[in-house]
PAPAGU-80393 format. One line per 2 residues: number of its first residue (from 1); for each residue x negated, y, z of N, C-alpha, C, CB. Coordinates in Angstrom, 1 decimal. Atoms other than C-alpha are relative to their C-alpha. Glycine has a CB too. Layout:
N
NUM) X:Y:Z:X:Y:Z:X:Y:Z:X:Y:Z; ...
//
This chain:
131
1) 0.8:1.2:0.2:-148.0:310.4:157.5:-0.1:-0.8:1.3:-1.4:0.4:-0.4; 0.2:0.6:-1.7:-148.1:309.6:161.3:1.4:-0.9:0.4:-0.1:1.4:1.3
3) -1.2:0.7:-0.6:-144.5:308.6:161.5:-0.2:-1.1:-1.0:1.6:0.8:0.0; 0.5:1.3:1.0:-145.4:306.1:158.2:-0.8:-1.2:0.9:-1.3:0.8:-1.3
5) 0.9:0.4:-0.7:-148.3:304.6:160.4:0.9:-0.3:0.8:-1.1:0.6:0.3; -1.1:0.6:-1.1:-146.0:304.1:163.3:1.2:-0.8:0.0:0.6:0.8:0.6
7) -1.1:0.6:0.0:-142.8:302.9:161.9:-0.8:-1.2:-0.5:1.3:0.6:-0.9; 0.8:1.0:0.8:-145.6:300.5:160.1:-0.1:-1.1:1.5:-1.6:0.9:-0.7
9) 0.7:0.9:-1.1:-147.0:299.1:163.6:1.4:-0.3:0.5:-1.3:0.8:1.1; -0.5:0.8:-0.8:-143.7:298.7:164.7:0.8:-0.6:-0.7:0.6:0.5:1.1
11) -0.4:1.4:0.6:-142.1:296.7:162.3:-0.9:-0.9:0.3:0.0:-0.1:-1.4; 0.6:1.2:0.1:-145.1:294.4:162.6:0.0:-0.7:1.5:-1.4:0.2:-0.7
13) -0.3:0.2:-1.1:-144.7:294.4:165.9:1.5:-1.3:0.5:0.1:1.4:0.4; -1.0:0.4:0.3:-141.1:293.5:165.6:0.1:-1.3:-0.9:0.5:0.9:-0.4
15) 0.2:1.5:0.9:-141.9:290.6:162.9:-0.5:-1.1:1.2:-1.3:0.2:-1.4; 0.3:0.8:-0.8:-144.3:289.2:165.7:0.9:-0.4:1.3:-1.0:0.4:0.2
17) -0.6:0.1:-0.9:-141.8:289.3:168.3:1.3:-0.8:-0.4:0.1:1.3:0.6; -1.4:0.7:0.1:-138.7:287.7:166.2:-1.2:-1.3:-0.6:1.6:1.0:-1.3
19) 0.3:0.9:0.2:-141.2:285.0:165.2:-0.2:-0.5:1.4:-1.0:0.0:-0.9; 0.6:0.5:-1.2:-142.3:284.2:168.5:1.6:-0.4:0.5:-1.2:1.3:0.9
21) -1.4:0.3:0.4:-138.1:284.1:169.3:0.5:-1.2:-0.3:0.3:0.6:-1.0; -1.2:0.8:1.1:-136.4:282.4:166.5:-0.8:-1.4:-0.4:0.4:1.1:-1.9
23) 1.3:1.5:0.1:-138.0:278.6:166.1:0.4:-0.1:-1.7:0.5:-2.1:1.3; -0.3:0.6:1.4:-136.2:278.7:162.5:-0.8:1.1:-1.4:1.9:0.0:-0.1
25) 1.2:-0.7:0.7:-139.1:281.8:161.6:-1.1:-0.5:-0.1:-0.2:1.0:0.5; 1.4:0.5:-0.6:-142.3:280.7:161.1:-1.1:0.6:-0.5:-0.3:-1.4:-0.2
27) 1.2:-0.5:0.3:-145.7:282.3:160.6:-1.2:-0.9:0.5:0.0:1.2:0.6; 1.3:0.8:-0.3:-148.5:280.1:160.3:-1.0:0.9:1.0:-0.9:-0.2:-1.6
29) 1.2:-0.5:-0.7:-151.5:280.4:162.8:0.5:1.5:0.8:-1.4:0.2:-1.3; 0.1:-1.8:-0.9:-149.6:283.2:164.9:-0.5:-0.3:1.0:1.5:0.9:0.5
31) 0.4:0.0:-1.1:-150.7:282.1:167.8:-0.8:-1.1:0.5:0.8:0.3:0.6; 0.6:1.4:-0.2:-153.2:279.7:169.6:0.4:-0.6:1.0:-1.4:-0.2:0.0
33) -0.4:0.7:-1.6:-152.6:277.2:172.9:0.1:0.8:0.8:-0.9:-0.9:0.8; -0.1:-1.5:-0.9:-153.3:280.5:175.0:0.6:1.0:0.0:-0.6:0.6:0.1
35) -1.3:-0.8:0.3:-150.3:281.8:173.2:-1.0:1.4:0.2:1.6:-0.4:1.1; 0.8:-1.4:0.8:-153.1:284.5:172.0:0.4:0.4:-1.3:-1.6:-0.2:-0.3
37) -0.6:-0.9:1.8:-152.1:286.4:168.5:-1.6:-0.8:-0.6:0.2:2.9:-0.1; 1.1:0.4:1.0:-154.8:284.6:165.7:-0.1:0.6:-0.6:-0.2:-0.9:-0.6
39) -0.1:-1.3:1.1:-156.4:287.1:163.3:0.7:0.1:-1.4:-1.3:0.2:-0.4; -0.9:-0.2:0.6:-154.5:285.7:160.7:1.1:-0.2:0.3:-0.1:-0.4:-0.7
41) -1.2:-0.5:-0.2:-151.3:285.8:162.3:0.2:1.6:0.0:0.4:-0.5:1.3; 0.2:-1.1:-0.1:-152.2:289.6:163.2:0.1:0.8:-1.6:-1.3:0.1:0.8
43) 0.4:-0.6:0.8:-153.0:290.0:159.6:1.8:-0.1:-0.5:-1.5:-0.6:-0.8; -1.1:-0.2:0.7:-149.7:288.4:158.3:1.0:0.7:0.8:0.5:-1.1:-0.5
45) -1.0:-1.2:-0.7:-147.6:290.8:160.9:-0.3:1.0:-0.5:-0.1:0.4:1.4; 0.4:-1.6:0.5:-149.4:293.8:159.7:0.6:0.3:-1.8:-2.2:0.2:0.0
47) -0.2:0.2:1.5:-148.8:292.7:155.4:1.5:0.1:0.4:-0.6:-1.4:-0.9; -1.6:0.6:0.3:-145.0:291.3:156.5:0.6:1.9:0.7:0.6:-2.0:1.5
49) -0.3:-1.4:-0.7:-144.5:295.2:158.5:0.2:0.7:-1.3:-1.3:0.7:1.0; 0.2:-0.6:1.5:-145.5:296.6:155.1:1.2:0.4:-1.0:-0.9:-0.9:-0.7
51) -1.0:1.1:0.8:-143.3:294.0:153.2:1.4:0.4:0.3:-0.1:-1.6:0.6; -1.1:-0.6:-0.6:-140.2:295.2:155.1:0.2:1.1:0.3:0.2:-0.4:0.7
53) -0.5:-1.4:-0.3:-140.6:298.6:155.5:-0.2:0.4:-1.5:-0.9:0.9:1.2; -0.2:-0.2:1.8:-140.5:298.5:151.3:1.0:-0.8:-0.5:-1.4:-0.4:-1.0
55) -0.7:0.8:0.6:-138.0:295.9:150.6:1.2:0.8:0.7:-0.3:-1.6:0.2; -1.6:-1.0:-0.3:-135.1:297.9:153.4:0.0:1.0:-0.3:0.4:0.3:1.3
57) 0.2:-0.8:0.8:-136.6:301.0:151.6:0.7:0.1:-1.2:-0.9:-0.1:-0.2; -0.3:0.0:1.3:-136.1:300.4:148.2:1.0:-1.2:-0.3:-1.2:0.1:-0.7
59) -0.6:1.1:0.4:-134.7:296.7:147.7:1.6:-0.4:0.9:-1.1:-1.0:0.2; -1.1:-0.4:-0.7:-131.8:297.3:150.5:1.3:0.6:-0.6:-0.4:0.7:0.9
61) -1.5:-1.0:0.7:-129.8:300.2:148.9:-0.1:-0.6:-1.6:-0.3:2.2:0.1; -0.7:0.7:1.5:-129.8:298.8:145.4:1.1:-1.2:0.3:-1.4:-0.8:-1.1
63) -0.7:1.2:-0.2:-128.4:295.4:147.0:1.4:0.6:0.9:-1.1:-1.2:0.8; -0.7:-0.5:-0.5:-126.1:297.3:149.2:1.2:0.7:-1.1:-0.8:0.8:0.8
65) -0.8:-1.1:1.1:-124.7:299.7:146.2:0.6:-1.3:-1.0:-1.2:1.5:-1.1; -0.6:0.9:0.9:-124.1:296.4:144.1:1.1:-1.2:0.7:-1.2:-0.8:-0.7
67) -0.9:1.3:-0.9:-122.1:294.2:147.2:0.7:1.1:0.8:-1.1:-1.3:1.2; -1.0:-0.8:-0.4:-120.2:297.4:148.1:1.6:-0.6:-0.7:-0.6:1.6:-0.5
69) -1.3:0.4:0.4:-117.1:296.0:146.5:0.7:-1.4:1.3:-0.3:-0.7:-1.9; 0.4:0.7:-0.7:-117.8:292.8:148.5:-0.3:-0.1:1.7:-0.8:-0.1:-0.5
71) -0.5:-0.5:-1.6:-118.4:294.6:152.0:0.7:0.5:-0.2:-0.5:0.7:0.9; -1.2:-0.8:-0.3:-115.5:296.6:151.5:1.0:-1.2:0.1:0.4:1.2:-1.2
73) -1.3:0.2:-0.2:-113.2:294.1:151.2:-0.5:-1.4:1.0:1.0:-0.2:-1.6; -0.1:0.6:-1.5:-114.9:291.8:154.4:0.0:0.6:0.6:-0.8:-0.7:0.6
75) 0.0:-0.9:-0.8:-114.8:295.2:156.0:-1.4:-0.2:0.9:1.3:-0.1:0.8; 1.6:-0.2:-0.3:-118.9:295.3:156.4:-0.2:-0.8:0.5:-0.5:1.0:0.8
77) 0.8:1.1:-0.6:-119.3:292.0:157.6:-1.3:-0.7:-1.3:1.4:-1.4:0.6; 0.8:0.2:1.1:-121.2:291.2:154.0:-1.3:0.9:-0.3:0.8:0.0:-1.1
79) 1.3:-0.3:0.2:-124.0:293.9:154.7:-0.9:-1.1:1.1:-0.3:1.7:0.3; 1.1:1.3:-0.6:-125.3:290.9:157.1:-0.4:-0.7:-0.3:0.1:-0.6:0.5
81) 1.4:1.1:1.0:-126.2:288.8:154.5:-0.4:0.5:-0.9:0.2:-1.3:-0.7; 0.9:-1.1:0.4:-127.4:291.8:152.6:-1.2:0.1:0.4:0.4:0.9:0.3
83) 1.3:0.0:-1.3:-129.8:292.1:155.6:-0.8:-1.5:0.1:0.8:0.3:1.8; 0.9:1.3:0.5:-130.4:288.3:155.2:-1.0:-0.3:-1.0:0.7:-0.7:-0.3
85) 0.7:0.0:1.3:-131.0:288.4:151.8:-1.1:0.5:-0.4:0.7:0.4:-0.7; 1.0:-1.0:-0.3:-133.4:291.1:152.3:-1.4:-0.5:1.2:1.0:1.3:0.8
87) 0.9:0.4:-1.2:-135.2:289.8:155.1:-0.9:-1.7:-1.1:1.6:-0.5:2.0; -0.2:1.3:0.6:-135.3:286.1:153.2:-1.0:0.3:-1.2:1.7:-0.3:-0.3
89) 0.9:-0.5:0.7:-136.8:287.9:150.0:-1.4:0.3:0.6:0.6:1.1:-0.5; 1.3:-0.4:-0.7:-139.4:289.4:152.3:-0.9:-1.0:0.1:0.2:0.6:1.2
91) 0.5:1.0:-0.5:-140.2:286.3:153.8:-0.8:-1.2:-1.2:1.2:-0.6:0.8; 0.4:0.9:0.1:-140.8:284.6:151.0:-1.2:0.9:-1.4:1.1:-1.2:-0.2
93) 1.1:-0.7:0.6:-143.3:287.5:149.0:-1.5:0.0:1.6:0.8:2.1:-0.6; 1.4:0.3:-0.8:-145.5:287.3:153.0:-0.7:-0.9:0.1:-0.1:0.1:1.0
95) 1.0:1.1:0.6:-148.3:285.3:152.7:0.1:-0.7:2.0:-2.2:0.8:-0.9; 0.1:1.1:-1.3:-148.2:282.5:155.5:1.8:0.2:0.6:-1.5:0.8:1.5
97) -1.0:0.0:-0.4:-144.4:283.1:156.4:1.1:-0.5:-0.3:0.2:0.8:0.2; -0.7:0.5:0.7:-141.6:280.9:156.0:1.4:0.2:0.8:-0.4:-1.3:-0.4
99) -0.6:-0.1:-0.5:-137.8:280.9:156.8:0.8:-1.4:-0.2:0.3:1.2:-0.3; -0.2:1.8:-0.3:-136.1:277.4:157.7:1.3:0.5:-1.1:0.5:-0.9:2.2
101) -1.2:-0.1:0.4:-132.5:279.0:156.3:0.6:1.1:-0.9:0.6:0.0:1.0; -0.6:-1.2:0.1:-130.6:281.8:154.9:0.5:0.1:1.1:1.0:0.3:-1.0
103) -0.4:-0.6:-1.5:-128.8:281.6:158.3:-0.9:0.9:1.0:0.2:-1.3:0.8; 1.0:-0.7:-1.0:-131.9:282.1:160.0:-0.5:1.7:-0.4:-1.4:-1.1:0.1
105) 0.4:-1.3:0.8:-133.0:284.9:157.5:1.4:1.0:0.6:0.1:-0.3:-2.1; -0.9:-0.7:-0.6:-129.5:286.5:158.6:0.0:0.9:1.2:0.8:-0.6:0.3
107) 0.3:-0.7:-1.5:-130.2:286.6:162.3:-1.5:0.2:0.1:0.5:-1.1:1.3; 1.5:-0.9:-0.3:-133.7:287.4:161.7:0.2:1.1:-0.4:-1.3:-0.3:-0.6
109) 0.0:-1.4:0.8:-132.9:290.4:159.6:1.2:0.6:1.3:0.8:-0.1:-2.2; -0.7:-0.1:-1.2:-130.5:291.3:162.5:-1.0:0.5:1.2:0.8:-1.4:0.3
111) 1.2:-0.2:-1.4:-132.8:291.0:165.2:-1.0:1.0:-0.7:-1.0:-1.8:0.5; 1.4:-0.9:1.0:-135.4:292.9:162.7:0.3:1.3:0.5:0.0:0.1:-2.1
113) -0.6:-1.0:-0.2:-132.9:295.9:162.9:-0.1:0.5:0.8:0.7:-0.1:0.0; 0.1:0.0:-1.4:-132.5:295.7:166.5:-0.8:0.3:0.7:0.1:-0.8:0.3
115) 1.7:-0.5:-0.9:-135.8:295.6:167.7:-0.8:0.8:-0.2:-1.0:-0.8:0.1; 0.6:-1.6:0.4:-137.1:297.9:165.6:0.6:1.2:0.5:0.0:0.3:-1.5
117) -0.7:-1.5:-0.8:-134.5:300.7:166.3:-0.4:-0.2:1.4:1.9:0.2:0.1; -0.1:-0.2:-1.6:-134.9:300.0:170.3:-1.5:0.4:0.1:0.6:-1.4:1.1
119) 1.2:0.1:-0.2:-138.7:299.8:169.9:-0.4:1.6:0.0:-0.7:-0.9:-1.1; 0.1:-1.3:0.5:-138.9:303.1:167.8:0.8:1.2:0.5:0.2:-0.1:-1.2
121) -0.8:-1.1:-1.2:-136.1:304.9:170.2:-0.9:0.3:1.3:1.5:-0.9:0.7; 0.7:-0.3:-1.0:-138.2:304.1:172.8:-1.6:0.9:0.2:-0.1:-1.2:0.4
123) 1.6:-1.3:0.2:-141.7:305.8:171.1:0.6:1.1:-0.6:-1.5:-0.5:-1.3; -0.3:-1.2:0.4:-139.5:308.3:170.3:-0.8:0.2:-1.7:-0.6:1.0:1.2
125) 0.1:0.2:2.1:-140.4:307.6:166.1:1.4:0.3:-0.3:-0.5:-2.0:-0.9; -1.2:-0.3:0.7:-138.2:309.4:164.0:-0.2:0.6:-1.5:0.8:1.0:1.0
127) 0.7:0.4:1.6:-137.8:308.6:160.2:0.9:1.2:-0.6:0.5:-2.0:-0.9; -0.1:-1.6:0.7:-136.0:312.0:159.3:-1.0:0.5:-0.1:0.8:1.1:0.5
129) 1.4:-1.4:0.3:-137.6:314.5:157.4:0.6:0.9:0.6:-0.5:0.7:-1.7; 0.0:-1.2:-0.9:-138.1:317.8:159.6:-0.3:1.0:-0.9:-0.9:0.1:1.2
131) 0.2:-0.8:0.5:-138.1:320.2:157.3:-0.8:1.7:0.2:0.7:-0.3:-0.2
//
């Protein structure tokens, strides 16, 4: 349950950090003039954390197992707009979050990846089960 909670805070973490980034992400009210976090930005990082750690869960590998024909024959360059697509869906079930593109959805779901693994390498979070 602890690693749940953690991989949780750092997705949202990670959401606030590729919004703050990417100018083609946007999250209402994330932040004020003092480039302070607003409680509802805080809130839609914490829901959009959620949002994405259930959509690359569950809504990932179904879309992955049906565009396997599709990455095989760009030689895996098509799970990137997999990851778009994914990311893009997300974006548009979080309340206050919008995405300018599919492009941008691309390299945000990219960057999503990214920062989460380095974040969660670095707290040492790890999403195997230990039996």
């Amino acid at each position: 349950m602890q690693v749940f909670f953690a991989s949780w805070l750092v997705s949202s973490i990670t959401l606030y950090i590729i919004a703050r980034i990417l100018p083609g992400i946007n999250i209402q009210h994330l932040y004020t003039a003092n480039s302070l976090i607003t409680t509802q930005g805080a809130i839609t990082c914490i829901i959009g954390g959620l949002v994405m750690g259930v959509f690359n869960a569950v809504l990932k590998p179904i879309l992955n197992f049906f565009s396997l024909p599709l990455t095989c024959l760009t030689l895996g360059l098509f799970s990137f707009v997999v990851t778009g697509i994914v990311f893009y869906l997300a974006a548009m079930v979080i309340p206050h979050m919008q995405v300018a593109s599919i492009w941008w959805a691309i390299l945000g779901g990219m960057l999503f990846g990214i920062i989460n693994s380095l974040i969660s390498g670095l707290l040492g979070i790890r999403r195997d089960r230990e039996d």
